[in-house]
N, C-alpha and C positions, 0 to 999 in steps of 0.2 A: 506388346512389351513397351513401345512408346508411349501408350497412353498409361500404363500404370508409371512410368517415370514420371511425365506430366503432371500426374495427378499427385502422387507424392512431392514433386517441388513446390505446387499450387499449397499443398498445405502446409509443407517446410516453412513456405513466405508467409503463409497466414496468421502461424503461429507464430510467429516472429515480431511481426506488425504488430500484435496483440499483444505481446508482453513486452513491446518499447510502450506503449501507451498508455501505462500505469504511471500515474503521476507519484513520487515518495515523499515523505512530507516529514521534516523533524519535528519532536517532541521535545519541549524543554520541561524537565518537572520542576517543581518548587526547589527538589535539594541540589540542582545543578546536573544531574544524570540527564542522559539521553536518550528516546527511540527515536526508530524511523518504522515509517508506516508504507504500507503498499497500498494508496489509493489516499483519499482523505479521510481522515477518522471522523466515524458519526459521533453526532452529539443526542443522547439522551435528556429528555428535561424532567420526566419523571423519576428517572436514578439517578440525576447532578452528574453524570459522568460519560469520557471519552470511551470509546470502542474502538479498536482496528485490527488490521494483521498486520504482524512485523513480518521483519524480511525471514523469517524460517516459518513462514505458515501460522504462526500460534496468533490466535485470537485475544486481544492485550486490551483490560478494561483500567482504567483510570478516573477516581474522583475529578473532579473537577477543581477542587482545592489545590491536587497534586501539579495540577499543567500549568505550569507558567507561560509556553508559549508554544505557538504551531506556526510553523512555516514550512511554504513548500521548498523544497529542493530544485534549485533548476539542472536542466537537464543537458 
């Protein structure tokens, strides 16, 4: 019984660790709106545009036209 305790806390903290270490990062677009990202958005050079996940999972592409700016979020 101790070591399934154990071993569930071990991963309780594991997972923990691992989603404080997700850097977020805002999004300015051109028209003044904003996202936030989970992780850094990749930059594409063959499609001109941003890639990421926002903060509810959905995978969010953006021209390049559209981004005014990207900063990270501190934490």
């Amino acid at each position: 019984m101790k070591r399934i305790v154990a071993v569930f806390v071990l991963c309780a903290a594991m997972f923990a660790f691992i989603g404080c270490g997700a850097s977020h990062y805002t999004i300015t677009k051109a028209d003044g709106s904003t996202a936030t990202s989970v992780g850094e958005p990749d930059y594409s050079k063959s499609k001109e545009s941003y890639s990421f996940k926002d903060l509810d999972g959905q995978e969010i592409i953006l021209p390049r036209e559209h981004v005014k700016e990207i900063k990270e979020n501190s934490n």
